[in-house]
C-alpha positions, 0 to 999 in steps of 0.5 A: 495465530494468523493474525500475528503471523501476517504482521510479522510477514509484513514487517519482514517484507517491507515497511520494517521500522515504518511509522505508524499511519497518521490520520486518514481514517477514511482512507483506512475504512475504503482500503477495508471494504476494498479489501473485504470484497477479496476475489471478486474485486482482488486488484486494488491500486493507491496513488497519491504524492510522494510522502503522503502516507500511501506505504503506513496507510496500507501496512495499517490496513494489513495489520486489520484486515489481513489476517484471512490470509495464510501469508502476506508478501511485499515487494518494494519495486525497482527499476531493475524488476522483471516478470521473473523477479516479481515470481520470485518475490511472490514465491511462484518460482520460475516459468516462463509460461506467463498464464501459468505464473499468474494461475500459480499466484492467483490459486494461493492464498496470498497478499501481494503488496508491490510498493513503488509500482511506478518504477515499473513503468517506462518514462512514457507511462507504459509498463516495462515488457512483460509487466503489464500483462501479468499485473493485468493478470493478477487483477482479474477476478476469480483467484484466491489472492489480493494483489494491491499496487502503490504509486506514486503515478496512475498506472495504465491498462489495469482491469475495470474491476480494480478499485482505485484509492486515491491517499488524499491530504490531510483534513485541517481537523487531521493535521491539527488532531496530529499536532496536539497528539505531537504536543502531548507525546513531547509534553510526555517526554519532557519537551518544553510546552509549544505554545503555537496556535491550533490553525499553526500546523495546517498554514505549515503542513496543508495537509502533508503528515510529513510536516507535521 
């Protein structure tokens, strides 16, 4: 039901073929709780490097917790955006009244999920025209939409109401429980047996589930 019906949202929005998140069960369970506060907390920023996990982490948690909303929308930002195209991706349509276009997104029931937020920021670290004040919008408490952001960078001028999550490295436990669940599905597969000790993939990733 609504539960498939985000999943399929999601894989048409965005992610598509993404990879399935890679350890950070921590991360995962504050993204839930982030999640579950819902209108009175419905701004949610993660940041962390490039590469980290950021993107799987939060396709992760829409995939468990997103299913008490009638849609889900993600948006991988560019430099190109505006106010009207970021209306356009959440399905608001046009108006130029920017009161009125957060009013329309924020009484829906609806995930956002904006990717690659950091592209909208000038090389100054300030939002690009009109963006700053209509994200602030959408991050104020009291619709019935979400609204989570993912960066590379820290964005500015946001309500204290949003929660922010940092995606942090891998824990050595993490990336070695990854490496043998590498190990295994090789094995499975027909590869030949690596005989690299445990502590190898920590030395060699530190952290990074990319390098693994």
């Amino acid at each position: 039901g609504r539960l498939r019906a985000a999943h399929r949202s999601v894989l048409a929005g965005g992610p598509g073929g993404a990879s399935s998140f890679r350890g950070g069960s921590a991360c995962l369970a504050r993204l839930g709780e982030a999640m579950l506060l819902g209108r009175w907390r419905p701004g949610i920023v993660v940041v962390g490097m490039p590469g980290i996990g950021k993107t799987a982490a939060i396709t992760e948690a829409v995939y468990r917790y997103g299913n008490r909303f009638a849609a889900v929308t993600w948006h991988r930002a560019t430099r190109r955006d505006t106010v009207k195209s970021l209306a356009r991706a959440s399905a608001a349509g046009e108006n130029d009244d920017l009161a009125a276009l957060s009013q329309s997104i924020r009484s829906r029931d609806l995930l956002l999920v904006i990717d690659n937020a950091q592209t909208l920021l000038t090389a100054a670290g300030t939002w690009r025209d009109e963006l700053g004040r209509l994200i602030a919008a959408l991050c104020e408490p009291g619709g019935r939409a979400q609204f989570i952001l993912i960066s590379d960078l820290p964005l500015p001028g946001l309500p204290s109401t949003t929660t922010v999550s940092h995606v942090p490295m891998l824990s050595r436990s993490e990336s070695e429980w990854l490496a043998r669940e590498e190990q295994e599905a090789g094995l499975a597969a027909g590869a030949p047996a690596d005989t690299a000790p445990a502590g190898l993939p920590w030395l060699g990733c530190r952290g990074n589930p990319r390098l693994i």
